[in-house]
C-alpha positions in Angstrom: 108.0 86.8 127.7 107.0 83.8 126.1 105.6 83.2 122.3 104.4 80.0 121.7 106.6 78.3 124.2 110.0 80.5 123.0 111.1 82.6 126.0 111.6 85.8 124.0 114.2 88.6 126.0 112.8 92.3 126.4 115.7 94.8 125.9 115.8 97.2 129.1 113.8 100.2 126.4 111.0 97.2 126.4 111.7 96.0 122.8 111.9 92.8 121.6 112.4 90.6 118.3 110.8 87.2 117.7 110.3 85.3 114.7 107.5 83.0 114.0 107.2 80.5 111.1 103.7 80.0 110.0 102.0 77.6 107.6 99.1 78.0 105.5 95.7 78.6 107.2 95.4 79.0 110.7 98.1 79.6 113.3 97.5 79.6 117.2 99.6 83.0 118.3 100.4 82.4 122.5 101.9 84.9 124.4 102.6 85.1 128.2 104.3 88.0 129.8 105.3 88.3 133.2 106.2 91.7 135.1 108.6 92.3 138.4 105.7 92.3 140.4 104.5 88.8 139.0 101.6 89.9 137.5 100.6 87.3 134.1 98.9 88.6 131.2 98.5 86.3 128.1 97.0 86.9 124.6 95.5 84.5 122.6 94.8 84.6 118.9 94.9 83.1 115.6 96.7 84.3 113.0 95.5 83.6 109.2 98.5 83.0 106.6 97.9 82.4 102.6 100.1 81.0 100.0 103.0 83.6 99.6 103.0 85.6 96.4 105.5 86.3 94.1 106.7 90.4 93.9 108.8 91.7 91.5 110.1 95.1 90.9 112.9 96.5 88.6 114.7 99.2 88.1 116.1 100.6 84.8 118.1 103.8 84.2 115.8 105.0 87.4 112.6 104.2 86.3 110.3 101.4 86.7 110.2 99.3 84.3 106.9 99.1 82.6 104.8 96.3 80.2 104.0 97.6 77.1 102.1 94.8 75.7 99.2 92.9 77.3 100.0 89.9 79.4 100.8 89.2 83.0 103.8 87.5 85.4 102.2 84.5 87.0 104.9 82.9 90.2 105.8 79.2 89.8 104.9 77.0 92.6 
């Protein structure tokens, strides 16, 4: 298998792991497999990626913690 020109193995159960890095807006998504018999099937598509977002959770004796007062957590960056 390849993804965007990284030959990618496929486990003998058929699984496999890539990693892709993608940037903010659009991002071409190519993948070519071949099988035993030498059959090629590709995939085209474009994936859409936004400005990551800050998540914050915490714990506190077991519960989530909760705002009380009005306001908001706004990420930096």
């Amino acid at each position: 298998m390849v993804i965007n020109n990284s030959v990618v193995k496929i486990n003998a159960n058929g699984e496999f792991s890539h990693t892709l890095t993608l940037k903010e807006g659009q991002n071409p998504l190519h993948v070519k497999i071949i099988d035993r018999s030498g059959y090629v099937s590709t995939v085209e598509h474009m994936i859409g990626a936004g400005k990551p977002k800050l998540f914050f959770m915490a714990f506190a004796d077991g519960k989530f913690s909760q705002l009380n007062t009005k306001g908001f957590i706004q990420g930096s960056g």
